[in-house]
C-alpha positions as CSV (number, residue, x, y, z in Angstrom):
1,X,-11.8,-3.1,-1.7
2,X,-13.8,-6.2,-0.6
3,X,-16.5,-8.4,-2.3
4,X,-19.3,-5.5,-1.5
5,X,-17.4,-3.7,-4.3
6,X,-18.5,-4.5,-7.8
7,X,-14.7,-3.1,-8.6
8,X,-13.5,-6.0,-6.7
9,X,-14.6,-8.7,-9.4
10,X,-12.1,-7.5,-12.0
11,X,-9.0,-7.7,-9.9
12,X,-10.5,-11.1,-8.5
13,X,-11.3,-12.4,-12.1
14,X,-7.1,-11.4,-12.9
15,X,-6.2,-13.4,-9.6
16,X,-8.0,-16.8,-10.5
17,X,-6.4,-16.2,-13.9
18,X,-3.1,-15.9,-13.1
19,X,-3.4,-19.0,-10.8
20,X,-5.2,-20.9,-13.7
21,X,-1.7,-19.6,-15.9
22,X,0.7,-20.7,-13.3
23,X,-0.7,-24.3,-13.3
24,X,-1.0,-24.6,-17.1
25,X,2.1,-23.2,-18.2
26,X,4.7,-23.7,-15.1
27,X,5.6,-27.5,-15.5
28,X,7.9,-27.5,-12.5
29,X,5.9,-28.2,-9.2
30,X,8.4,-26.2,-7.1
31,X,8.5,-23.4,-9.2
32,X,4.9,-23.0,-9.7
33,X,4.0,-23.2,-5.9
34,X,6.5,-20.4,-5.2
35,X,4.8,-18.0,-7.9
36,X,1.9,-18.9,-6.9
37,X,2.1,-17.7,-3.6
38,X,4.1,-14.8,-4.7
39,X,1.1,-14.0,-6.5
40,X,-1.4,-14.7,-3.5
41,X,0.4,-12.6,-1.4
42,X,1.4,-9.7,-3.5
43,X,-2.7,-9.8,-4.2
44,X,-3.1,-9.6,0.3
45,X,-1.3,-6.6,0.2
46,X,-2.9,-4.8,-3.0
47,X,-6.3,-5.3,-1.1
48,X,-4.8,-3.6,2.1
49,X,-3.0,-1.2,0.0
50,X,-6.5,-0.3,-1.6
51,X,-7.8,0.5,2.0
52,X,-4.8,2.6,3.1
53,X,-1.4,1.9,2.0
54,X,0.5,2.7,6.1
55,X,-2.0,-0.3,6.6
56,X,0.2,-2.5,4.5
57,X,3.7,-1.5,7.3
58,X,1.6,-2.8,10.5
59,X,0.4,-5.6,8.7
60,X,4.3,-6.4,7.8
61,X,5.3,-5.4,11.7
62,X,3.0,-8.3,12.7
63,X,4.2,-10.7,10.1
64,X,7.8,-10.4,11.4
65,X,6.5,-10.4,15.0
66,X,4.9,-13.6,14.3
67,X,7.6,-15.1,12.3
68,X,10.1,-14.2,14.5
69,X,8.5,-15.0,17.5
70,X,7.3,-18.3,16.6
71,X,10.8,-19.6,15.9
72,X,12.6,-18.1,19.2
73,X,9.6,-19.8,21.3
74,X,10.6,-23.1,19.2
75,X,14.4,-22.7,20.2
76,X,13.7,-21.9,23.9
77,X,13.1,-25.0,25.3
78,X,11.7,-25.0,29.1
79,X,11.4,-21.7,28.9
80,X,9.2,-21.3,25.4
81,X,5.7,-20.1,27.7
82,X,8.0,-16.7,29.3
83,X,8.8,-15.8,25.6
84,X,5.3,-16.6,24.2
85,X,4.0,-14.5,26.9
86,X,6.4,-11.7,25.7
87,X,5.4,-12.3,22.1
88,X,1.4,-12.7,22.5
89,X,1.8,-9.9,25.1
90,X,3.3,-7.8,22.4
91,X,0.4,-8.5,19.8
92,X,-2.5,-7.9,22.2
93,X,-1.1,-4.1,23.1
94,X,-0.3,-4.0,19.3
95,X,-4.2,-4.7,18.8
96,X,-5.1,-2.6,21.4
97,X,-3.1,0.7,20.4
98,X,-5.5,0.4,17.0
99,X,-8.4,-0.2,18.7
100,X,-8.7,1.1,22.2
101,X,-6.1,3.7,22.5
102,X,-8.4,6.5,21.7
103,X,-11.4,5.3,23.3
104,X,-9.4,4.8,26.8
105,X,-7.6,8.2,26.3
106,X,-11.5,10.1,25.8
107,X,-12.8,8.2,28.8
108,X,-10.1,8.9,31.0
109,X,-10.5,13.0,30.0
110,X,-13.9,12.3,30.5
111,X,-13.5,10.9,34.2
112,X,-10.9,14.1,35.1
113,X,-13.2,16.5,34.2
114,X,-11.6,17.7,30.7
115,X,-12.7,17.8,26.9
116,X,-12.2,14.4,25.0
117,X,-9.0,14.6,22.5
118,X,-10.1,14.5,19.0
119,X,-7.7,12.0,18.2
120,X,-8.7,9.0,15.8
121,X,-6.2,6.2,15.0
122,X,-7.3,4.3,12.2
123,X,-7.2,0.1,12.6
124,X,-5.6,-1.8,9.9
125,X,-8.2,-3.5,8.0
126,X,-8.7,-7.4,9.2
127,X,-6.2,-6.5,12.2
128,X,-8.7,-8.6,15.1
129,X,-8.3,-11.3,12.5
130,X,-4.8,-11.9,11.2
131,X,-3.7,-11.2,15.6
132,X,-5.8,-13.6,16.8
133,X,-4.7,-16.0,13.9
134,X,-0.9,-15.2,14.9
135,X,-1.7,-15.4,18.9
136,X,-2.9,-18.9,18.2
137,X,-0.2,-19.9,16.0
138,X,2.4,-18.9,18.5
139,X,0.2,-20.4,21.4
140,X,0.2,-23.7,19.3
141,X,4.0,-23.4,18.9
142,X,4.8,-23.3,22.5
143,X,2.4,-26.0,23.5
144,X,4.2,-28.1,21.0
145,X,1.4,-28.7,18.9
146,X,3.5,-28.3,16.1
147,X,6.9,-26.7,14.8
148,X,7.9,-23.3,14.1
149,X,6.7,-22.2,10.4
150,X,10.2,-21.7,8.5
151,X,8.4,-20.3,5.5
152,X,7.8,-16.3,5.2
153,X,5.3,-17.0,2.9
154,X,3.7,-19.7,3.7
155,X,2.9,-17.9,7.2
156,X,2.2,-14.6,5.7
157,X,-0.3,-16.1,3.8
158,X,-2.2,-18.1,6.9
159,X,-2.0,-14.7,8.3
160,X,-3.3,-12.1,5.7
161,X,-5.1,-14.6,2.5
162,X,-7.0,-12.1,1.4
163,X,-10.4,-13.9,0.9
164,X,-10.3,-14.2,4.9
165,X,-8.8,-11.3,5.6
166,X,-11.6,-8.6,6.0
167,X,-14.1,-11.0,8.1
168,X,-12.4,-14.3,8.5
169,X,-13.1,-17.0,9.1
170,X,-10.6,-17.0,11.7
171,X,-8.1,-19.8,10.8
172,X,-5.8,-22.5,12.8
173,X,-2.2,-23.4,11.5
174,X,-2.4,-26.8,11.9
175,X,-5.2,-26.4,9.3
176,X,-4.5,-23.7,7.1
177,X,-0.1,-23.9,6.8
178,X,-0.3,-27.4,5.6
179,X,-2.5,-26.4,2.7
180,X,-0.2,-23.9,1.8
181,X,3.3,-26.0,1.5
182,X,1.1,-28.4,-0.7
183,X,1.0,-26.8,-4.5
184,X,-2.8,-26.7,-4.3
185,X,-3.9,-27.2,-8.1
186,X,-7.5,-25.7,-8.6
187,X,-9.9,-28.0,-10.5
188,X,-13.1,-28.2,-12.2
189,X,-15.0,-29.6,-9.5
190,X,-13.5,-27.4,-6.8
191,X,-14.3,-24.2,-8.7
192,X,-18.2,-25.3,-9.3
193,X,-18.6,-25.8,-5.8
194,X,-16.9,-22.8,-4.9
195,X,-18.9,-20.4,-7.1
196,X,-22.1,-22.2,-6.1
197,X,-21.4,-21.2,-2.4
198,X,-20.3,-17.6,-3.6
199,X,-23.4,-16.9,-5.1
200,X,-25.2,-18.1,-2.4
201,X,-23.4,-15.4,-0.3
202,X,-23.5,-13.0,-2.6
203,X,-27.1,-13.1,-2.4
204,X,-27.6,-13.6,1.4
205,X,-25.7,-10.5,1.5
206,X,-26.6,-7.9,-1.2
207,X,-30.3,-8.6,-1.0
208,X,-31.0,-9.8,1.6
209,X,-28.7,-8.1,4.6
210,X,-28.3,-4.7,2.5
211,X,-32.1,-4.5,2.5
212,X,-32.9,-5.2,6.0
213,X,-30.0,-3.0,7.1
214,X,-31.6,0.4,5.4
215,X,-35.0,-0.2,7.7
216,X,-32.8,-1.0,10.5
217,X,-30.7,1.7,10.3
218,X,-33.4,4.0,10.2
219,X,-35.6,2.4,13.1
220,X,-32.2,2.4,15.7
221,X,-31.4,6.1,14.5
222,X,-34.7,7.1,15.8
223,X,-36.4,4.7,17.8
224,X,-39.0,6.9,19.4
225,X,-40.3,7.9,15.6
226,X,-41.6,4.3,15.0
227,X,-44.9,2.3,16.3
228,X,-44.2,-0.4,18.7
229,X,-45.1,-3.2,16.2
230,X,-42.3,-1.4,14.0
231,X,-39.1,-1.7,17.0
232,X,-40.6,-5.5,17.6
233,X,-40.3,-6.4,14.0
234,X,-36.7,-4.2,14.3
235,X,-35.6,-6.0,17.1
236,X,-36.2,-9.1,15.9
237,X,-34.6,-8.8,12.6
238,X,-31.9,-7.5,13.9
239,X,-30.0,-10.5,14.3
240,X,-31.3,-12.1,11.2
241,X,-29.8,-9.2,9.0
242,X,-26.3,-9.4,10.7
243,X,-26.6,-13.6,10.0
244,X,-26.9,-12.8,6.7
245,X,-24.6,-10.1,6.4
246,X,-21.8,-11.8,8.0
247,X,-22.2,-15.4,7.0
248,X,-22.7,-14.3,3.5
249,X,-19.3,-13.1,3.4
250,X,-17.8,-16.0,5.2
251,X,-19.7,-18.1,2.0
252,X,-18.0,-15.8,-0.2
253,X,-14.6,-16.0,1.4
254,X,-14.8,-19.9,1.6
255,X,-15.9,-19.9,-2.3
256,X,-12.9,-18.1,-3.2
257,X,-10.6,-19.8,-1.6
258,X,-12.0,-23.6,-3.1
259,X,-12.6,-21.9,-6.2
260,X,-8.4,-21.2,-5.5
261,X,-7.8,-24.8,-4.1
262,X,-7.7,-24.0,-0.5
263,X,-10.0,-24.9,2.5
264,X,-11.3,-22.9,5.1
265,X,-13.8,-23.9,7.7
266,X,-17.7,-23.1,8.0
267,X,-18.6,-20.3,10.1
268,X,-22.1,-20.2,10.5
269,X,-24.2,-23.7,10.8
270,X,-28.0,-22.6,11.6
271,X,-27.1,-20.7,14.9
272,X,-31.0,-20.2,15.4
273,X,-32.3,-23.6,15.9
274,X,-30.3,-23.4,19.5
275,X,-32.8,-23.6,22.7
276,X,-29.7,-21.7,24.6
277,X,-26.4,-19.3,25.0
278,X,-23.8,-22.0,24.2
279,X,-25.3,-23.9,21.6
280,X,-25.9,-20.6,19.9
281,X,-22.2,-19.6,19.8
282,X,-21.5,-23.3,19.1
283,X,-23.4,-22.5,15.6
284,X,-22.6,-18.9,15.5
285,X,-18.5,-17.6,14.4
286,X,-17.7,-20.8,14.8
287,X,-13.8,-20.1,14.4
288,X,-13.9,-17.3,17.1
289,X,-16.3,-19.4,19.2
290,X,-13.6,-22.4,18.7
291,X,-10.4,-19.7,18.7
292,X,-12.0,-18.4,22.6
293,X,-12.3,-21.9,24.0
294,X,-9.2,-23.3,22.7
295,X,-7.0,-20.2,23.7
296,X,-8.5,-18.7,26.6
297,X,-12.0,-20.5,28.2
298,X,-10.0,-23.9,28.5
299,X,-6.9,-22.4,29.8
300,X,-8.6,-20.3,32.2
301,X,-11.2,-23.4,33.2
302,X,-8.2,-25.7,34.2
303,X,-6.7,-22.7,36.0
304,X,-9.7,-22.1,38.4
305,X,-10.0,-25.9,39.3
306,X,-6.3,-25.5,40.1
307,X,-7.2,-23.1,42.6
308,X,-10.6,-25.0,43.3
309,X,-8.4,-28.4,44.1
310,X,-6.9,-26.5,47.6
311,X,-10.5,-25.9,48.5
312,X,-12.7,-28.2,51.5
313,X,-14.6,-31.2,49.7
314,X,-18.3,-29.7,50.5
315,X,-17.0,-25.9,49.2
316,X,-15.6,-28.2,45.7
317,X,-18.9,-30.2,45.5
318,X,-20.9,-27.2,46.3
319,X,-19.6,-24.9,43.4
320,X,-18.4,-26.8,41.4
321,X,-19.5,-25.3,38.3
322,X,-17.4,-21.9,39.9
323,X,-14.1,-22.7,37.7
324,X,-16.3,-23.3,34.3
325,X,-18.4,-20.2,35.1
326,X,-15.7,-17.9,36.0
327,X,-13.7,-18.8,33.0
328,X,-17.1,-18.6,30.9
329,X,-17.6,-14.6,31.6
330,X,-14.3,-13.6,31.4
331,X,-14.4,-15.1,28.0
332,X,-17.8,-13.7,26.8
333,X,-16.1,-10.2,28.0
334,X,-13.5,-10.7,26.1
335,X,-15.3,-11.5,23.2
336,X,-17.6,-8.8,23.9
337,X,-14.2,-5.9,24.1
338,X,-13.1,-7.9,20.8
339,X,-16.2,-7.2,18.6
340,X,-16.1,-3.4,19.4
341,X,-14.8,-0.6,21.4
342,X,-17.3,1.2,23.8
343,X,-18.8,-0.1,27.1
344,X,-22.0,-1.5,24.6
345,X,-20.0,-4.3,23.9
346,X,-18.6,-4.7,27.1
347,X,-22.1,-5.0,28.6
348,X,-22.7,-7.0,25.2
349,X,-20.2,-9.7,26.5
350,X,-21.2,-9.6,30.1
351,X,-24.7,-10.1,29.3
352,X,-23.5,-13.2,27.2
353,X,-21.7,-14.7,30.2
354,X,-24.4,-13.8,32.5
355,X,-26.9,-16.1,30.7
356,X,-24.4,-18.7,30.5
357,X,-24.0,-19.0,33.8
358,X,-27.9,-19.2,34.1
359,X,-28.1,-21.7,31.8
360,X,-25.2,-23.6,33.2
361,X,-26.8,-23.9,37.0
362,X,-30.9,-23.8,35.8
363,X,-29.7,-27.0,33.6
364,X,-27.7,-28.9,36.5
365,X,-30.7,-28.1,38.9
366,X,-33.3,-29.7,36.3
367,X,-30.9,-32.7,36.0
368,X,-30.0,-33.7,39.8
369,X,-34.2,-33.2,39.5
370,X,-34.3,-35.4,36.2
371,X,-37.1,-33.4,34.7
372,X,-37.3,-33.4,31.3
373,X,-37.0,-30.6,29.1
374,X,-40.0,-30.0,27.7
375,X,-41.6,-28.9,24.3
376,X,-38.4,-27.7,21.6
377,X,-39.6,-25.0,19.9
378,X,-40.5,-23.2,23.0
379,X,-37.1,-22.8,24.0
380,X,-35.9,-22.3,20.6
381,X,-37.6,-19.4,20.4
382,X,-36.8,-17.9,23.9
383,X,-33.3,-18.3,23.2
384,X,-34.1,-16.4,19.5
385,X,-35.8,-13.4,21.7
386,X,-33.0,-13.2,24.4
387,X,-30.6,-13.3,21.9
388,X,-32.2,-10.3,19.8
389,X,-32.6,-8.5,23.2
390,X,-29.2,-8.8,23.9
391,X,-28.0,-7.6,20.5
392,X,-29.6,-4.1,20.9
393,X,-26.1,-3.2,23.1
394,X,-24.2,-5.0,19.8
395,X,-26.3,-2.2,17.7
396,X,-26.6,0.9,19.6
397,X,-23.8,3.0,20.2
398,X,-24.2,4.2,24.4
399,X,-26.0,2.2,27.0
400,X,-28.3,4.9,27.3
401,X,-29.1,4.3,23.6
402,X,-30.1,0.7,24.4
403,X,-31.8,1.5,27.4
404,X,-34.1,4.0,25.6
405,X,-34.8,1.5,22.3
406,X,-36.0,-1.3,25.1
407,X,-38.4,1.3,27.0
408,X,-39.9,2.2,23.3
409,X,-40.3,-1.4,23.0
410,X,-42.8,-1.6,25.8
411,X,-44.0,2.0,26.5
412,X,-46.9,2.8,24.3
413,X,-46.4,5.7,22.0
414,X,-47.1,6.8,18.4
415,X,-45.0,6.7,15.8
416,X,-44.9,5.1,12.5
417,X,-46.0,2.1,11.3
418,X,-43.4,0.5,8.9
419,X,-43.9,-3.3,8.7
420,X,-40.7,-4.1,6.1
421,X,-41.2,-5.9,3.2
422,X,-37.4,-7.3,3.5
423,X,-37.4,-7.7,6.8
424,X,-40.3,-10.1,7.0
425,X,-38.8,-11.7,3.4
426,X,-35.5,-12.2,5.6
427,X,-37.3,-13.7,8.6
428,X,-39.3,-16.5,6.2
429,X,-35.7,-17.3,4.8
430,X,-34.4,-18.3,8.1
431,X,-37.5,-20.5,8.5
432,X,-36.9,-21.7,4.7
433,X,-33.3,-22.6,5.3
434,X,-34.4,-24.6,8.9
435,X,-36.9,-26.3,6.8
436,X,-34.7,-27.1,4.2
437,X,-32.1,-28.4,6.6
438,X,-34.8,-30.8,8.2
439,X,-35.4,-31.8,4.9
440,X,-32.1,-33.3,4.1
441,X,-31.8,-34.3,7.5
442,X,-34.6,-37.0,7.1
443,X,-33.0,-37.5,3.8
444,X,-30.0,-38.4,5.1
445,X,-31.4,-40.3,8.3
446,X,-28.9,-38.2,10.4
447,X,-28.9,-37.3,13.9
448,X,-27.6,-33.9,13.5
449,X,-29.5,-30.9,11.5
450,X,-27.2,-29.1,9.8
451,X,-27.2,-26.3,6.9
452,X,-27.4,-27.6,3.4
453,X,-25.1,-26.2,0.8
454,X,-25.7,-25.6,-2.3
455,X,-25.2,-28.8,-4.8
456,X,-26.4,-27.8,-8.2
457,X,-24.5,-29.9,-11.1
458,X,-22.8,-27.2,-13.1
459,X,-22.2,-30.0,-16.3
460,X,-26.3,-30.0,-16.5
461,X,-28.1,-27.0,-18.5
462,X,-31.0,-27.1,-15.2
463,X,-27.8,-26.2,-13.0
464,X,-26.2,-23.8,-14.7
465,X,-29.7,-22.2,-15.6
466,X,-30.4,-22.5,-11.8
467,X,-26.7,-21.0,-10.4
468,X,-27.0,-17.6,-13.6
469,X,-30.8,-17.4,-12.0
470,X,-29.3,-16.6,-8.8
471,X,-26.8,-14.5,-9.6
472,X,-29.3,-12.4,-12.0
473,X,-31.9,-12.3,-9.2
474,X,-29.3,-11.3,-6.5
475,X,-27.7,-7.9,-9.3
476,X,-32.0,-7.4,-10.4
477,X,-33.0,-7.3,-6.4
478,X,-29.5,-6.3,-4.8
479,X,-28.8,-3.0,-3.2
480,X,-25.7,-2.2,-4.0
481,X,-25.5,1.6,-2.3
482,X,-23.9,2.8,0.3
483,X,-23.0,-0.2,2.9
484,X,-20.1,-2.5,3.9
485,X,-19.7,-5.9,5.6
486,X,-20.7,-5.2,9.4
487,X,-17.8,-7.0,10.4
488,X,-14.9,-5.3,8.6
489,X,-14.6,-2.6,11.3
490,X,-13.5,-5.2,14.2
């Protein structure tokens, strides 16, 4: 059950009303927070439960294992980084039974010359999420960043908030538990804004991502059955459709949750204007990008100059971008193995990190040569092609899968010609949402460009007319048969 399911609104509807009952009628502020969260959390569980109710025992195992560990680390003292390492350690295999067990147990029967198990364990819905939300929390704990969360609920609920839960955003205590010891009250103007940015990803997703996904599931099932023209316009809509698929949701998910009276973080913040690898991912899953460098790129980065500082002065000035690099593809791996399981998005990562590093030494060469950087929108759009290159391992399932779809893209052959209405509709809306950014940019007489959200006055009859439009055009146009939110299965 998630907000691709039109049965989803009903329970949701119930949710918002029983909040909106808990304020009005529970005078006592103490009282009402503690229902209230009751209710929040008792609503978590019913939308695991709705997956698979054994989902709803692992989630609880993690809960306690986070609870727990969190306060041990807290009473440790000196020795809080050996027990976070126990605890962390603990929720990484935990994640990795779900995820990888079955895949490592086929390749290894694979490698000794026997016939793969048949074996399929089934991952807790949102599990990448709510563990990298509790390895962070306890990281933050034994770093001192702040104490020990003595409320159940209030860390169940960082860990498994149901609007979040499915796709993220990805969320930080230090952000999120504060919110929740705070009896949130929800609020006309909250709850306008909210649905506003709802609707907005409601649309993103059922029209526009839904759409684009039916031609490109088609065009990636069989490659060699479409014209040239057809994989180019595939290709480059591939990362388009999963923009709007996945930052739709994480629209929806923030909507909810201010309709509700919490906060969560923007995710997406036009990751295609970027001219290369690490601006992208600065603009693209912006909580995982942030999650990645906070919890393993930095900690790894001071690591390797550790081991750098023992080195001769002219090996340290010659290479010394070695300690950021290093720690750069290990993390783009890791984020790679995190987004799926196969050797696709192994090479997915790698691939990532590989350009990086590129970037990183092409850039410091131009600089120590102080040339300048040229026209913008060429490398804009070189970093839009290399990043819809690299995204055919992130779609196909083998390596030999992407290795044939990139030969069909520059062998000649015949096949059909299938130029998508949706896809080239979804293309212009990027360029529409970039222009509209610039827009408000000048507007504003700011220095950065930034998405715009939506900002219709719901008290006016032009907004409200404007916001039903929307959600009229996005159930007439919608497809609303068989998909789901990409990112639900990591």
């Amino acid at each position: 059950m998630s907000f691709n399911d039109l049965g989803f609104y009903p329970f949701l509807l119930l949710i918002l009303l029983g909040l909106f009952g808990v304020q009005v009628l529970i005078k006592k502020e103490q009282t009402a927070l503690l229902i209230r969260k009751i209710l929040l959390l008792f609503s978590s569980f019913a939308v695991i439960w709705c997956y698979r109710p054994s989902f709803c025992l692992s989630t609880a195992a993690v809960i306690l294992i986070t609870y727990v560990g969190g306060r041990l680390i807290e009473r440790a003292g000196t020795g809080r980084m050996r027990i976070a390492g126990l605890f962390v350690t603990a929720l990484v295999l935990w994640l990795g039974y779900f995820k990888y067990f079955s895949f490592l147990l086929n390749t290894f029967c694979t490698l000794i010359g026997q016939p793969g198990t048949l074996i399929r364990i089934a991952a807790p819905i949102g599990i990448s999420f709510y563990i990298f939300t509790a390895v962070g929390y306890l990281l933050d704990v034994a770093w001192e960043k702040y104490p020990a969360e003595r409320n159940l609920l209030n860390l169940s609920l960082m860990l498994v908030f149901f609007p979040k839960l499915l796709c993220g955003p990805l969320v930080r205590g230090d952000e999120f538990l504060p919110q929740l010891r705070e009896n949130r009250r929800m609020s006309a103007d909250r709850f306008m804004s909210g649905i506003q940015l709802f609707a907005f990803g409601f649309f993103k997703k059922v029209v526009l991502a839904n759409h684009m996904a039916r031609f490109l599931d088609s065009v990636f099932f069989a490659p060699s059955a479409f014209s040239m023209s057809t994989l180019w316009l595939a290709m480059l809509s591939n990362m388009p459709a999963l923009y709007f698929d996945f930052s739709g949701y994480s629209d929806m998910a923030i909507g909810v949750s201010r309709m509700m009276g919490y906060d969560l973080r923007s995710n997406f913040n036009l990751p295609f204007i970027t001219t290369n690898i690490s601006d992208f991912w600065s603009r693209w899953h912006i909580t995982l990008t942030d999650w990645l460098q906070s919890y393993l790129f930095n900690p790894l980065a001071v690591r390797f100059r550790r081991m750098m500082a023992g080195k001769p002065k002219a090996f340290r000035k010659k290479y010394k971008l070695l300690p950021e690099c290093a720690a750069a593809v290990i993390t783009f791996f890791v984020s790679g193995v995190w987004h799926g399981v196969g050797f696709n998005f192994a090479i997915f990562g790698l691939l990532h990190g590989i350009f990086y590093v590129i970037q990183k030494v092409y850039g410091q060469a131009r600089k120590a040569k102080g040339k300048a950087s040229g026209l913008r929108f060429v490398p804009v759009l070189a970093s839009f092609l290399l990043i819809n290159l690299i995204q055919v391992f992130f779609r196909t399932e083998t390596p030999g899968e992407a290795v044939r779809f990139y030969q069909a893209l520059i062998v000649p052959h015949a096949g059909v010609f299938f130029p998508s209405f949706w896809c080239l509709i979804g293309l212009a809306a990027l360029c529409g949402e970039i222009i509209l950014a610039r827009m408000e940019q000048r507007k504003q007489g700011s220095a950065e460009l930034n998405a715009v959200q939506p900002r219709l006055n719901l008290r006016t009859v032009p907004g409200m007319t404007a916001l039903l439009f929307l959600i009229g055009l996005a159930l007439a146009l919608g497809y609303f048969g068989e998909s789901y939110f990409v990112y639900e299965q990591f």
